[in-house]
LOGUGU-353725 format. One record per residue: residue in three letters; x, y, z of N, C-alpha, C, O in turn. Coordinates in steps of 0.001 Angstrom, whole numbers. Example, Ala and Ser with C-alpha at 12.3 -4.5 7.8 and 13.67 -1.06 7.14 Angstrom:
2
   residuo        nx        ny        nz       cax       cay       caz        cx        cy        cz        ox        oy        oz
       ala     13190     -5690      7800     12300     -4500      7800     13200     -3300      7800     14236     -3319      8465
       ser     12850     -2250      7080     13670     -1060      7140     12900        30      7870     13409      1138      8039
# end
This chain:
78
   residuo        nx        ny        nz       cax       cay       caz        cx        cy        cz        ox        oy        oz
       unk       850     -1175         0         0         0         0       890      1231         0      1728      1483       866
       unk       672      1814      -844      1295      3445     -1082       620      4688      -227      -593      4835      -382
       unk      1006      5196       273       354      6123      1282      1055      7651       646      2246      7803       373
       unk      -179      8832       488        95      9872       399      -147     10785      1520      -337     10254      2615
       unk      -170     11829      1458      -720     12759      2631      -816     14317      2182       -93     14842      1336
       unk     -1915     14989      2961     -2816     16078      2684     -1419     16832      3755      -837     16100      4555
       unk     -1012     18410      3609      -587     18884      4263      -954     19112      6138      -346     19519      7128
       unk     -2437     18514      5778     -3339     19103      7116     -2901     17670      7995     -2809     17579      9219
       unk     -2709     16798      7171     -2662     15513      7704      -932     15597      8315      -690     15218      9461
       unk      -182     15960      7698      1225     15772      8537       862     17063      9804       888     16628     10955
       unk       633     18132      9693       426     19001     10594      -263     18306     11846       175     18421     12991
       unk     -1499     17502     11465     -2057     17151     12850      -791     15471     13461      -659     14926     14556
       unk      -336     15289     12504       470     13974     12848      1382     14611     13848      1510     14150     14982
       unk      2146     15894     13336      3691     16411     14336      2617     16611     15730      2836     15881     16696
       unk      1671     17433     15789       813     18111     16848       961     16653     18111      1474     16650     19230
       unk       137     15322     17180      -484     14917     18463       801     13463     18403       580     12406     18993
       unk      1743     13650     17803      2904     12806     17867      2537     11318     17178      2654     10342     17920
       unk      2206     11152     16134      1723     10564     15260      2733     10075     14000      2848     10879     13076
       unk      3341      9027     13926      4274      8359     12497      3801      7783     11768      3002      6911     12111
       unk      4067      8002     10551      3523      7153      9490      3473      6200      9697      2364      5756      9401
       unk      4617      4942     10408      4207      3678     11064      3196      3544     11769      2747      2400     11820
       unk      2494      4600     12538      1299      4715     13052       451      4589     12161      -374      3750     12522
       unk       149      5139     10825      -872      5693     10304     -1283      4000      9397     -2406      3535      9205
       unk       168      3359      8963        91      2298      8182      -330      1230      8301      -622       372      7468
       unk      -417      1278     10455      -528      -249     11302     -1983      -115     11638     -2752     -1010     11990
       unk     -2222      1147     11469     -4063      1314     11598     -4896      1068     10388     -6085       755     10327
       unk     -3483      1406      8838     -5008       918      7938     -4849      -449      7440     -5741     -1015      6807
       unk     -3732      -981      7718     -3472     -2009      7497     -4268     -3328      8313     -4465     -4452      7851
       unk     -4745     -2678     10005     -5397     -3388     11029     -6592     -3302     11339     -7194     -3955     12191
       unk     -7049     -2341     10527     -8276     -1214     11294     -9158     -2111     11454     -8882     -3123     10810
       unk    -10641     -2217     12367    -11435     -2321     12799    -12825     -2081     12401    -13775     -2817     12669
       unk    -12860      -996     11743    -13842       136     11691    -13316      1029     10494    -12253      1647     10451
       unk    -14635       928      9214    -14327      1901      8428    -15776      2308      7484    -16417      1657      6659
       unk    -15952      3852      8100    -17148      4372      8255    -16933      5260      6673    -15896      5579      6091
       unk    -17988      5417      6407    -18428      6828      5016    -18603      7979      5291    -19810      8177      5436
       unk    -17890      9054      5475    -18428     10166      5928    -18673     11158      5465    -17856     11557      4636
       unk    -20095     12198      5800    -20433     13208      4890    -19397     14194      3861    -19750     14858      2886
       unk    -17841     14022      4510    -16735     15089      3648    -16141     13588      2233    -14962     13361      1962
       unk    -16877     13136      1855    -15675     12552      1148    -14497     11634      1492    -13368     11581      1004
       unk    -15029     10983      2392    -13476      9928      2824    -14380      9177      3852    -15475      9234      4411
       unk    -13185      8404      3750    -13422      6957      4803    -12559      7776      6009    -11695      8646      5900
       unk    -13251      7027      7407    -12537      7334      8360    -12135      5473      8850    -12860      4479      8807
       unk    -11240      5575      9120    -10730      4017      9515    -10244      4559     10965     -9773      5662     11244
       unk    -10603      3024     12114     -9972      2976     13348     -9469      1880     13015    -10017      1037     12305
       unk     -7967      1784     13694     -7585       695     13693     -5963      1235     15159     -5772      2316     15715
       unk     -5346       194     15248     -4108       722     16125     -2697      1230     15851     -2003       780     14940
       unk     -2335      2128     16632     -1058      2591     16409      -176      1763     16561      -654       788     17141
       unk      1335      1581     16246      2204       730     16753      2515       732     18069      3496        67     18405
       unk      1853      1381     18969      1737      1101     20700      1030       472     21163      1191        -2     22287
       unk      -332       205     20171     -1576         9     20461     -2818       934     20593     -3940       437     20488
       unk     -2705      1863     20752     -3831      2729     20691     -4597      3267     20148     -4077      4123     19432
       unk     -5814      3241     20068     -6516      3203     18958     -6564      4835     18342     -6970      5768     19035
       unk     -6107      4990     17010     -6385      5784     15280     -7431      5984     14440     -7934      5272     13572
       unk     -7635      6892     14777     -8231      7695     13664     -7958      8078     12431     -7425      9180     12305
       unk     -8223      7349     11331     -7533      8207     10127     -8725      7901      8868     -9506      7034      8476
       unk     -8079      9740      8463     -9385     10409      7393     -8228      9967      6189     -7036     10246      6060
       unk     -9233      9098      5335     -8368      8652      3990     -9240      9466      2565    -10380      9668      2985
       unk     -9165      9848      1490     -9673     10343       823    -10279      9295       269     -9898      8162       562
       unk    -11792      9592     -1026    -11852      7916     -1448    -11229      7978     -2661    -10757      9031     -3090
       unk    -11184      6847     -3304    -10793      6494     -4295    -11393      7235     -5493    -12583      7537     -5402
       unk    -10595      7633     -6822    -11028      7790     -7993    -11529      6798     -8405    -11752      5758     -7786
       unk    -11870      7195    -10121    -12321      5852    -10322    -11733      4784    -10548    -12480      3860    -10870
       unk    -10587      4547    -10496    -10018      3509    -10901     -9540      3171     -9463     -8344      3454     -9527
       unk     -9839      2625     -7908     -9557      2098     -6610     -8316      1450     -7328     -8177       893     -8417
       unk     -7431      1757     -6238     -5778       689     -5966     -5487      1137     -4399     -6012      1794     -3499
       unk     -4257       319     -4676     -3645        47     -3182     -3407      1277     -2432     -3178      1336     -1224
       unk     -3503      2577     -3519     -2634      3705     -3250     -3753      4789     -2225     -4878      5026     -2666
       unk     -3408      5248     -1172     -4391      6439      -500     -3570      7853       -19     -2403      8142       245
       unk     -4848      8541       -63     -4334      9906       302     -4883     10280      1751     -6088     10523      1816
       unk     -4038     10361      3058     -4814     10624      3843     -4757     11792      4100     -3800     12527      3857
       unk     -6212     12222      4841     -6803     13779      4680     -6242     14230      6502     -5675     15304      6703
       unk     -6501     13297      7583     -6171     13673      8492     -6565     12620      9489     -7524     11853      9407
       unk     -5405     12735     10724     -5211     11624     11904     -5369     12278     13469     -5036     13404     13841
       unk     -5964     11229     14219     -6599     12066     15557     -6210     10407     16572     -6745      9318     16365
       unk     -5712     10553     17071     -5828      9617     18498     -7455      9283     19017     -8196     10108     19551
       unk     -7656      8430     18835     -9261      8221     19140     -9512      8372     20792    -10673      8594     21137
       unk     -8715      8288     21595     -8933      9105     22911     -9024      9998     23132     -9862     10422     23928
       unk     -8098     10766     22450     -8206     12423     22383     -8908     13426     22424     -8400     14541     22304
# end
């Protein structure tokens, strides 16, 4: 899986201390992956500590592949 990212999305990653190994082990694991009114999937799944992730993925064009753009990441405790 190829992972891109929205500027808003690294900004909230530095904020709440968030690594792309984080972002990869949640969509790779996730749990939970909802439709939401903006245009994207939100996936929970876990960080590489364990704790459960939040992450806003954009959806797919028309042609779906492995590849995503995520829009933005939140610590689901937070």
């Amino acid at each position: 899986m190829r992972l891109g990212y929205h500027g808003h999305a690294y900004e909230r990653m530095t904020e709440r201390g968030i690594t792309e190994g984080d972002v990869l082990n949640a969509l790779l694991n996730y749990t939970e992956r909802l439709l939401t009114p903006k245009n994207s999937y939100r996936y929970t799944g876990p960080g590489l500590d364990g704790r459960r992730l939040k992450v806003w993925v954009k959806l797919p064009d028309t042609n779906p592949s492995d590849d995503k753009v995520v829009k933005s990441v939140a610590w689901r405790d937070a």
